[in-house]
C-alpha positions as CSV (number, residue, x, y, z in Angstrom):
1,X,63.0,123.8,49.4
2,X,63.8,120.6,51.4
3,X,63.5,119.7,55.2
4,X,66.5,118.1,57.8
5,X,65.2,116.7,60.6
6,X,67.3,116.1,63.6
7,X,66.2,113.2,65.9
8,X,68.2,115.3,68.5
9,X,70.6,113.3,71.8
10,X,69.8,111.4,74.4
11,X,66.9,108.9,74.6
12,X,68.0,105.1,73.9
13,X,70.3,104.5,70.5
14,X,68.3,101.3,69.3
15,X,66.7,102.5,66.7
16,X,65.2,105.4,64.6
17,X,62.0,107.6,66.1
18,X,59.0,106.5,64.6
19,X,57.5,110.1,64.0
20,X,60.0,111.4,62.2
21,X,59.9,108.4,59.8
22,X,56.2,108.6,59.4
23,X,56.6,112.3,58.7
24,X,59.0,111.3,56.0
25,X,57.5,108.8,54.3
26,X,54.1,111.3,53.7
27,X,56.3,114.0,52.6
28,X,58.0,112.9,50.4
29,X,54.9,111.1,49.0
30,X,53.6,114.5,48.5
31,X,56.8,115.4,46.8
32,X,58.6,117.2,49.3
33,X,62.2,116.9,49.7
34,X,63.4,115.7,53.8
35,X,66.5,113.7,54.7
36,X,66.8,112.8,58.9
37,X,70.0,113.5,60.7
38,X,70.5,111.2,63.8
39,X,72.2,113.5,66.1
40,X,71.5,111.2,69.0
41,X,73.5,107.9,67.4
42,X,76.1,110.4,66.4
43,X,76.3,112.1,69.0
44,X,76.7,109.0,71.6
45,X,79.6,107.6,69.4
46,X,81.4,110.8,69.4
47,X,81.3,111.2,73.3
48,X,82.1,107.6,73.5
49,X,85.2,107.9,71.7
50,X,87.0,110.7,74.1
51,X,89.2,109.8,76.1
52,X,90.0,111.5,79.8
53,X,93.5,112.9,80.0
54,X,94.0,111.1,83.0
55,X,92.0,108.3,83.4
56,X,92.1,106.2,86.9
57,X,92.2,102.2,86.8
58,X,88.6,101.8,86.2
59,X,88.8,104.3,83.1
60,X,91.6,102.9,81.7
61,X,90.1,99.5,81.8
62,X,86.5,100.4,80.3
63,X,89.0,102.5,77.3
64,X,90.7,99.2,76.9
65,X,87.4,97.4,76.2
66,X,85.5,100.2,74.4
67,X,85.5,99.2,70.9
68,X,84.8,95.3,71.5
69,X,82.0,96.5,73.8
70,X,80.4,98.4,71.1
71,X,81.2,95.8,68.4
72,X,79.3,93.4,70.8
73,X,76.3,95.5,71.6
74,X,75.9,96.1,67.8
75,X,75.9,92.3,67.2
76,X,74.3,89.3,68.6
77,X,77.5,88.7,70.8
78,X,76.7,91.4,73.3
79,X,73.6,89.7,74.1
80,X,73.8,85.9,74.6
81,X,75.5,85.9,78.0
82,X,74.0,88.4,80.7
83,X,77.5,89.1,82.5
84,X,79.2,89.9,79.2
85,X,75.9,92.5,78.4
86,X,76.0,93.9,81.5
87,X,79.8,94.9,81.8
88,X,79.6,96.3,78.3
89,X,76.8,98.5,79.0
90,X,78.4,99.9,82.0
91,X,81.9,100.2,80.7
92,X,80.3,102.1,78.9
93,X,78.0,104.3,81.0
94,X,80.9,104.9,82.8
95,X,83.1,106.7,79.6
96,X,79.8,108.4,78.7
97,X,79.4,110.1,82.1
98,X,82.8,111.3,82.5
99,X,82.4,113.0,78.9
100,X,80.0,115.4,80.5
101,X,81.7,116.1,83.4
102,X,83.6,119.2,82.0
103,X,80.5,120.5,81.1
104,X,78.7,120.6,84.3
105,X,76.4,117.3,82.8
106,X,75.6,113.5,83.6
107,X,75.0,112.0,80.7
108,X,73.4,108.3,80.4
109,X,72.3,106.4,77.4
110,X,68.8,107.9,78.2
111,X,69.5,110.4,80.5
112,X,71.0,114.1,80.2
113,X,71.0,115.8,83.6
114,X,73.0,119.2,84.1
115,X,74.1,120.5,87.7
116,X,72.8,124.1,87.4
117,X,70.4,123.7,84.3
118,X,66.4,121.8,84.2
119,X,65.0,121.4,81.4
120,X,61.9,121.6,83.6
121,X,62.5,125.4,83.1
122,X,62.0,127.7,80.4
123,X,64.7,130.2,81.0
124,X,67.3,127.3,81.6
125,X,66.1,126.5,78.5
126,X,66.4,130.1,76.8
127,X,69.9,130.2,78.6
128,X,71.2,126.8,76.7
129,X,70.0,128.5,73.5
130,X,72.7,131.5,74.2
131,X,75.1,129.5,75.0
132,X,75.3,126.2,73.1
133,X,79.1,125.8,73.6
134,X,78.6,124.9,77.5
135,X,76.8,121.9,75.8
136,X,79.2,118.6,75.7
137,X,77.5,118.1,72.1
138,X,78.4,120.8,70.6
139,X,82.5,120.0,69.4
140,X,80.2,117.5,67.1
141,X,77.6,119.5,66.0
142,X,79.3,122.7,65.3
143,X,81.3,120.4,62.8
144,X,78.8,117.9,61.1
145,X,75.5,120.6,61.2
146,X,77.0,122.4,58.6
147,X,77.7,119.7,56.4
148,X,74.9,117.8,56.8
149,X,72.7,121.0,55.8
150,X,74.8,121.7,52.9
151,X,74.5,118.4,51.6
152,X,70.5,118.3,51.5
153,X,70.3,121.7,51.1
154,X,68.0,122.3,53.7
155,X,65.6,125.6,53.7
156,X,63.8,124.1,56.8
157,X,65.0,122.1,59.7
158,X,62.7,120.1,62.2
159,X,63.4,118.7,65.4
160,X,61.5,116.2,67.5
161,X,61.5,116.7,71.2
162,X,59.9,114.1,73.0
163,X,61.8,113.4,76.1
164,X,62.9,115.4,79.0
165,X,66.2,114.4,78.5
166,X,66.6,115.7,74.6
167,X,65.8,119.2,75.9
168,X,68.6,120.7,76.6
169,X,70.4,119.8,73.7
170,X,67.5,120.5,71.3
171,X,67.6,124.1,72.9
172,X,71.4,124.2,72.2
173,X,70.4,122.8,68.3
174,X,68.2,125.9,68.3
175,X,70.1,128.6,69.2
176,X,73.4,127.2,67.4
177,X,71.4,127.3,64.3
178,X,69.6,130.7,64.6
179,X,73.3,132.3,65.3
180,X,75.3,130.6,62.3
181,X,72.0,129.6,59.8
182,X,69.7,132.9,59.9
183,X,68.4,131.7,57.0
184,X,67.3,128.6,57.6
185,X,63.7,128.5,59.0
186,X,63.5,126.3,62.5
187,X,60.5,123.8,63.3
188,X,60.0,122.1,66.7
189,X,57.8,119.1,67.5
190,X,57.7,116.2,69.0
191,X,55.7,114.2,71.7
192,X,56.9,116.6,74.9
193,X,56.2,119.8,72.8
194,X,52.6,118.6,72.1
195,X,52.2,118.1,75.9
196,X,53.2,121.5,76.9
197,X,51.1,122.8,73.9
198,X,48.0,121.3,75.1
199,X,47.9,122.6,78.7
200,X,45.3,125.3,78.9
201,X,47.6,128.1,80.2
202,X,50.6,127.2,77.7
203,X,51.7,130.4,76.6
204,X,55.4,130.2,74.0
205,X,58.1,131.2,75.8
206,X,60.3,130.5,72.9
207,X,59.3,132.8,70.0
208,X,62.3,134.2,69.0
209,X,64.2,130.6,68.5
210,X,62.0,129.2,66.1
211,X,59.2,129.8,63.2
212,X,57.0,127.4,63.6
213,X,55.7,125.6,66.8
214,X,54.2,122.1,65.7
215,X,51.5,120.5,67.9
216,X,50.4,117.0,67.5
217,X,50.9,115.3,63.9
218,X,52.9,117.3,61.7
219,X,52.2,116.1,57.9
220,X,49.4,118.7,57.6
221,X,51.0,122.0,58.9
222,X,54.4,120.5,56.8
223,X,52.4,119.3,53.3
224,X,50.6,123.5,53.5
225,X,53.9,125.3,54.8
226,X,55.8,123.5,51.7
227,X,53.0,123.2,48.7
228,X,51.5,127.2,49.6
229,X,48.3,126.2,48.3
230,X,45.7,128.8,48.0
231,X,43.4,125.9,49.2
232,X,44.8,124.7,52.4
233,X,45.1,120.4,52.4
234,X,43.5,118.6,54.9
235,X,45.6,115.3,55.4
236,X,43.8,112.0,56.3
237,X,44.9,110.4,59.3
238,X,46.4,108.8,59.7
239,X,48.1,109.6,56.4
240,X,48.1,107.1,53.6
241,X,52.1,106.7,52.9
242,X,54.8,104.0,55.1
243,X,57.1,105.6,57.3
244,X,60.6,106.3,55.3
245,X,63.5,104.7,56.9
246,X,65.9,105.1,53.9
247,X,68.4,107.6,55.5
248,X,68.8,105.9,58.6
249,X,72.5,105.3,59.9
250,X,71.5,101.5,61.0
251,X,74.8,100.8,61.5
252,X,75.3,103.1,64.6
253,X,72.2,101.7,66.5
254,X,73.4,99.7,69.4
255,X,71.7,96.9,68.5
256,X,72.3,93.3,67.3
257,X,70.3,94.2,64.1
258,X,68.3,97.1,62.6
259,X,64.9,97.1,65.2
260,X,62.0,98.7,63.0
261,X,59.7,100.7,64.8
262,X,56.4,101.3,63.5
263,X,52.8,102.4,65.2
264,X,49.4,100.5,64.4
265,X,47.4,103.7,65.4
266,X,47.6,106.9,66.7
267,X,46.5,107.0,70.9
268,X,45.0,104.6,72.9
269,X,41.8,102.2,71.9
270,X,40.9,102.0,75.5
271,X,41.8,105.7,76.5
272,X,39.8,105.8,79.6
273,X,42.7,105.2,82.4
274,X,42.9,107.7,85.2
275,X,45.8,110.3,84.6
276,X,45.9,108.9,81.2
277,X,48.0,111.8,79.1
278,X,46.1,110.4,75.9
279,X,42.9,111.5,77.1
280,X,44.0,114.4,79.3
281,X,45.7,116.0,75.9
282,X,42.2,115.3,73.7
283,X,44.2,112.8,71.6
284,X,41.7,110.2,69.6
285,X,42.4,106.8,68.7
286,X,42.6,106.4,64.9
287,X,43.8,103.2,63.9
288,X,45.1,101.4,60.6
289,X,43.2,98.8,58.6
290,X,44.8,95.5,59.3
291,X,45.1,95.0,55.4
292,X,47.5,98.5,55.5
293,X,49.4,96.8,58.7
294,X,50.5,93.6,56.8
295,X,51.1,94.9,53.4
296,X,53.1,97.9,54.9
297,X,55.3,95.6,57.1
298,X,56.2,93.2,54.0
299,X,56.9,96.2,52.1
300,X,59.4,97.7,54.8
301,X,60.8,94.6,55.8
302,X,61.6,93.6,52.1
303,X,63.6,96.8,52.2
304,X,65.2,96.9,55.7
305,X,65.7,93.6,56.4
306,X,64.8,93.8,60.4
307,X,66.4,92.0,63.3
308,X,63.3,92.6,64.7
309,X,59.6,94.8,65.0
310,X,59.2,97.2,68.1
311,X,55.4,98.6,67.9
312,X,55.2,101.4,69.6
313,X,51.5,101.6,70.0
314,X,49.8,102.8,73.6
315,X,48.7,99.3,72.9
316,X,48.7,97.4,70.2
317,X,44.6,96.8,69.3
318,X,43.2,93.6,69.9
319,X,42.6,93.2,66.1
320,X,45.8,93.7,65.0
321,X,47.3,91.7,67.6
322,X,44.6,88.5,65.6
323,X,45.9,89.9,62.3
324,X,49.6,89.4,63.1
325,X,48.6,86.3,64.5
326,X,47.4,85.1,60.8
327,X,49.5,86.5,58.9
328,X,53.4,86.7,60.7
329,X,55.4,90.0,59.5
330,X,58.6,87.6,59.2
331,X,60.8,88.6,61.9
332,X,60.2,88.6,65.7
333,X,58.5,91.3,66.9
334,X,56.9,92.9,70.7
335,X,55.1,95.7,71.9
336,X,52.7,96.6,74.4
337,X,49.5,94.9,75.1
338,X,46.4,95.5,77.3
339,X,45.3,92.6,79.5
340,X,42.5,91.4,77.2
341,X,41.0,88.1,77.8
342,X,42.0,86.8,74.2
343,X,45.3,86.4,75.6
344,X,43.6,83.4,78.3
345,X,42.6,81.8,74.8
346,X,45.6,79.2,74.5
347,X,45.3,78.6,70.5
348,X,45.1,82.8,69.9
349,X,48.6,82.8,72.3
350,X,50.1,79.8,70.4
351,X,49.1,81.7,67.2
352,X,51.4,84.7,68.5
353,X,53.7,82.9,69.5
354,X,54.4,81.3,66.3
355,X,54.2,84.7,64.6
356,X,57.2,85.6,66.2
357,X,55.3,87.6,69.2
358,X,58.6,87.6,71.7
359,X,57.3,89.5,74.2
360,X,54.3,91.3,75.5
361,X,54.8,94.2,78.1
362,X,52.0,94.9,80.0
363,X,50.6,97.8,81.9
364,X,49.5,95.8,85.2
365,X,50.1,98.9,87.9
366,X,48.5,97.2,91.0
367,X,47.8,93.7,92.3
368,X,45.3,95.1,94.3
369,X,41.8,95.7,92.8
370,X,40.5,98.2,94.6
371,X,43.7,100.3,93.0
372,X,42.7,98.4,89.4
373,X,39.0,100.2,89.3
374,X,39.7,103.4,90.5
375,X,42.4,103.7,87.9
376,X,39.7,102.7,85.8
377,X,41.8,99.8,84.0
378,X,39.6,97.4,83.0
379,X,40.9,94.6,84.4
380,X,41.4,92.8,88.2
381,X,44.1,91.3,89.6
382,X,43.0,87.8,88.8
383,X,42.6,88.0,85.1
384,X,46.1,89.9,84.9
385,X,47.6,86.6,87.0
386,X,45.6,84.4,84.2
387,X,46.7,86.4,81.5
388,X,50.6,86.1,82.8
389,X,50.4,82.2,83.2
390,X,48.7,81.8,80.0
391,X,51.6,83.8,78.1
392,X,54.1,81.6,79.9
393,X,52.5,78.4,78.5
394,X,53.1,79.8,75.2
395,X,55.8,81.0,75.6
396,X,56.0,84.3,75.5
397,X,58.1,86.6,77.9
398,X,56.2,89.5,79.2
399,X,57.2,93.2,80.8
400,X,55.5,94.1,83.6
401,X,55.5,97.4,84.3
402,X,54.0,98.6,87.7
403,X,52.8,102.0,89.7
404,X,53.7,102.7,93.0
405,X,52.5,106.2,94.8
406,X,48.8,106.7,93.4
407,X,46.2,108.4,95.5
408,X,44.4,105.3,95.7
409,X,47.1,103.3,97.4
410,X,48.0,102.7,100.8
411,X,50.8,100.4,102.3
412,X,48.4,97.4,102.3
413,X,47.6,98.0,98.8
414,X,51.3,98.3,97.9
415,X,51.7,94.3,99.9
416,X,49.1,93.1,97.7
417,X,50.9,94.1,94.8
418,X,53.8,92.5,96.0
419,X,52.1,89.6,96.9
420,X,50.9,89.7,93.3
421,X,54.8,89.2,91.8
422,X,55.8,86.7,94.6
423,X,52.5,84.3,93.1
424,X,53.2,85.4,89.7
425,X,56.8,85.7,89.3
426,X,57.3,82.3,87.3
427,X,55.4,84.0,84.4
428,X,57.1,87.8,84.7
429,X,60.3,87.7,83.0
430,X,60.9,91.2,83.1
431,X,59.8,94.3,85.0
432,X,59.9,98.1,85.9
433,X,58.2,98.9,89.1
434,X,57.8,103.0,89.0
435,X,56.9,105.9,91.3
436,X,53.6,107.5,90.0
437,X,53.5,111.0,89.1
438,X,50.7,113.7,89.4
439,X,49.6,115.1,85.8
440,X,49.6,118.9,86.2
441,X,46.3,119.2,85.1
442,X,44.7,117.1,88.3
443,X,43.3,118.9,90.4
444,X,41.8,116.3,92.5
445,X,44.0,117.6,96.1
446,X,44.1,121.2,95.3
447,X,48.1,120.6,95.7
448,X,50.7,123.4,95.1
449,X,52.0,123.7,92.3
450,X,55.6,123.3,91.1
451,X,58.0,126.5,90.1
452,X,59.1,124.6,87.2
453,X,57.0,126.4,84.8
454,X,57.2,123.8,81.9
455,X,56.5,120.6,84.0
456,X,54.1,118.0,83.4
457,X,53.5,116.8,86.9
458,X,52.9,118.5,90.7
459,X,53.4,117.8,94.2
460,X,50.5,116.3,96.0
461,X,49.3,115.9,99.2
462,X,48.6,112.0,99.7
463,X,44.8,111.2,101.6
464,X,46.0,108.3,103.2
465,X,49.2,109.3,104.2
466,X,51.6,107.8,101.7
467,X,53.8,110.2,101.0
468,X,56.3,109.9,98.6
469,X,59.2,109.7,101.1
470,X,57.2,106.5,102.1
471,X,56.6,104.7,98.8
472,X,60.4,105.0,98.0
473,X,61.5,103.7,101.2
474,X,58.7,100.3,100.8
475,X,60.2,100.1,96.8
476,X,63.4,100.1,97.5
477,X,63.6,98.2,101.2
478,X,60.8,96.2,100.9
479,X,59.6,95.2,97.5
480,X,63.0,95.8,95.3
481,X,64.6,93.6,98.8
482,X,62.1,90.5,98.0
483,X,63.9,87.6,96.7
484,X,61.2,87.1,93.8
485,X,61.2,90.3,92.7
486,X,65.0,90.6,93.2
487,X,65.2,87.2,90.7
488,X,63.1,89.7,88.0
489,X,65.4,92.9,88.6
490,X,68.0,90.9,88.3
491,X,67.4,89.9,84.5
492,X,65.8,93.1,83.5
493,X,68.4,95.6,81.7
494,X,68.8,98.3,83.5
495,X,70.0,100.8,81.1
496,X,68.1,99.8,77.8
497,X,65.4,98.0,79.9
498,X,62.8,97.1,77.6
499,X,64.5,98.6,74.7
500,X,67.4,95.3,75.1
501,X,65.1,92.8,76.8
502,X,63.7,91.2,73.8
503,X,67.6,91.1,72.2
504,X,68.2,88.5,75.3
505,X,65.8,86.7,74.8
506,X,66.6,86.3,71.1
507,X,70.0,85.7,72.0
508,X,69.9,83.8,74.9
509,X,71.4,86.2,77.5
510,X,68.7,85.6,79.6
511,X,70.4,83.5,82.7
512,X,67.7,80.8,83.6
513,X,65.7,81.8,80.3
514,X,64.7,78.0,79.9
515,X,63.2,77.6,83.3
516,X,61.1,80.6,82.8
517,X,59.2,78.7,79.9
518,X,58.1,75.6,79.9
């Protein structure tokens, strides 16, 4: 008995998922036989190299540049002059999106969007099950799947869902497999599958594509399901073993070196921000020791030889951020932070700084305080300005990531904010500025709900009158329009956003990148 899992297109090709290398590395500590197929790398190079039968000037340029814009994106070339990056990356959007347009799909490097099909939708779901040759994947999968499963021998195969945009695809994985594989028994997991798991009225549409329906962590439900133990194993979490990179195709990644992911912990330390999903889905914070942390990453970095560390924790604990700060994993590394007052402490950011801590996105939402405590996040707008400056002094470039829309925000509210990145924009090097969403499970308007029976999120009725239509015209004619925060958008990647940023900076694609730092 041995497990495939398929890390299943799109969502961005920089590096492996972290899950389904911690779900690796404790299975086959226990044992248990599991290889990793990267359908989503795969897959992207195989769309990128069709070419149109009759391409138009701009196609015919973007074919003539394809494979030196891919070399360049998966070396440190692409990424030390911001002009050459960004034609490369849309050259290349550009080939990608005409290779789904015989399929009825626009297809991104971390978007999949069908005309006629939502993934939103449980029967458009069902319906790209029973037919997964309307899916522009499936010339490629119909012809690798049954290779790769031969060669591992698989009895079992998993795949991780996480994003909307891997859905329709995964469904099309699914039902590809139960028509030609009968035998082979099919998992689903993944971060979006635990969401729609955990809503009170979930009930699985989806029985007869798969056999096993995994919710949250997986090691446990996988370690039983493969040892058949009359006593059923409780695994500790989180589980003892590294993450298992070893079958990782690193040389498909566009990036300018293998990017290691890895996680701290498990949910959020400060889990108490309104519409938080951590907290919404019951999800408890369960950290690593800092010892684990530092041994593990010399371990794996002995072994994969990283261009660089992305830590994909909620945020990275205030702990381990001091830990890495005494004892630097080796290569340079970023993540997400909360706006703790440690980082106003200029030796701790110095520390950092030298540990190879390249940049720091943080989740500032509002420059308006009012906003700040109702979302419950800890902080005010001065002590996120302090924190900003106090990075730049070090050194250290930081994403900003900001919420428009909530039901505590009004026009004024959304000018403060703006007024926030016009004072502070010498110390934000990068930032996403996003439209805020209502979890399902609010109930805080009594809104309608939406038709689309598997979605996360609901229409609302906004108190003070700031309406969506609103908040998109202020973002995008007001606040996108201001020549501060024009300066920002203009260096932040807009395909790989954050996923790229730090390979700029490392590079020195950043234009201006000197004047941002002192």
């Amino acid at each position: 008995m041995s497990i495939l899992f398929i890390d299943p297109p799109v969502w961005k090709p920089c590096e492996p998922p972290m899950g389904i290398a911690r779900l690796m590395g404790h299975l086959k500590s226990q044992g248990i036989p599991c290889h990793v197929w990267s359908a989503n790398a795969e897959g992207l190079h195989h769309l990128l190299g069709l070419s149109p039968e009759t391409p138009d000037d701009r196609t015919r340029k973007c074919l003539k540049w394809r494979e030196r814009h891919l070399h360049e994106l998966q070396h440190d070339l692409g990424y030390r002059n911001a002009d050459r990056y960004r034609r490369a990356v849309e050259d290349l959007s550009h080939l990608l999106s005409l290779a789904g347009g015989a399929y009825e799909a626009q297809i991104g490097f971390s978007s999949y969007e069908h005309s006629r099909h939502q993934p939103l939708k449980s029967a458009h779901l069902k319906e790209a099950a029973c037919h997964p040759e309307k899916n522009p994947y499936f010339p490629h999968f119909t012809t690798r799947l049954p290779k790769v499963l031969e060669e591992c021998e698989a009895t079992w195969v998993g795949i991780s869902l996480s994003f909307l945009s891997q859905a329709l695809t995964t469904f099309a994985l699914l039902g590809f497999l139960r028509a030609n594989f009968p035998k082979v028994r099919l998992a689903l997991g993944g971060g979006l599958v635990t969401s729609w798991m955990r809503r009170p009225s979930w009930k699985n549409p989806f029985e007869y594509l798969m056999d096993l329906l995994v919710c949250g962590p997986g090691e446990e439900i996988l370690t039983n399901l493969f040892h058949s133990r009359e006593e059923i194993s409780v695994v500790q979490y989180p589980p003892e073993s590294p993450p298992d990179y070893g079958d990782q195709p690193w040389d498909l990644y566009l990036s300018s070196g293998p990017i290691l992911p890895y996680n701290t912990s498990y949910g959020c330390y400060w889990n108490r921000c309104a519409f938080c999903p951590e907290r919404a889905e019951g999800r408890h914070f369960k950290p690593y020791s800092e010892q684990r942390i530092i041994h593990e990453l010399q371990e794996i970095c002995a072994k994969v030889s990283p261009a660089l560390i992305h830590f994909t924790d909620n945020a990275i604990p205030p702990t381990v951020l001091r830990a890495l700060a005494l004892n630097p994993p080796g290569p340079p590394w970023y993540g997400f932070a909360r706006c703790d007052s440690d980082l106003l402490d200029p030796d701790f950011t110095r520390l950092l700084k030298a540990s190879g801590c390249l940049m720091l996105q943080l989740g500032i939402e509002s420059g308006d305080d009012r906003v700040l405590e109702h979302m419950n996040k800890g902080f005010n707008s001065d002590l996120s300005s302090q924190i900003l400056q106090s990075l730049r002094r070090a050194g250290i470039a930081t994403y900003v990531y900001l919420l428009f829309g909530t039901p505590w925000e009004d026009e004024e509210a959304a000018l403060r904010t703006l007024s926030f990145v016009e004072k502070n924009s010498g110390a934000i090097t990068f930032i996403n500025p996003a439209l805020f969403h209502m979890p399902r499970e609010e109930t805080i308007h009594e809104p309608e709900f939406m038709e689309n029976d598997l979605s996360l999120y609901l229409e609302f009725e906004h108190e003070k009158g700031w309406d969506r239509r609103k908040v998109r015209h202020f973002m995008d004619r007001i606040f996108k329009r201001n020549p501060a925060v024009s300066r920002i958008l203009g260096r932040t990647p807009s395909r790989f956003t954050s996923n790229h940023a730090p390979l700029l900076l490392l590079h020195g694609g950043i234009q201006g990148y000197k004047d941002i730092f002192p």
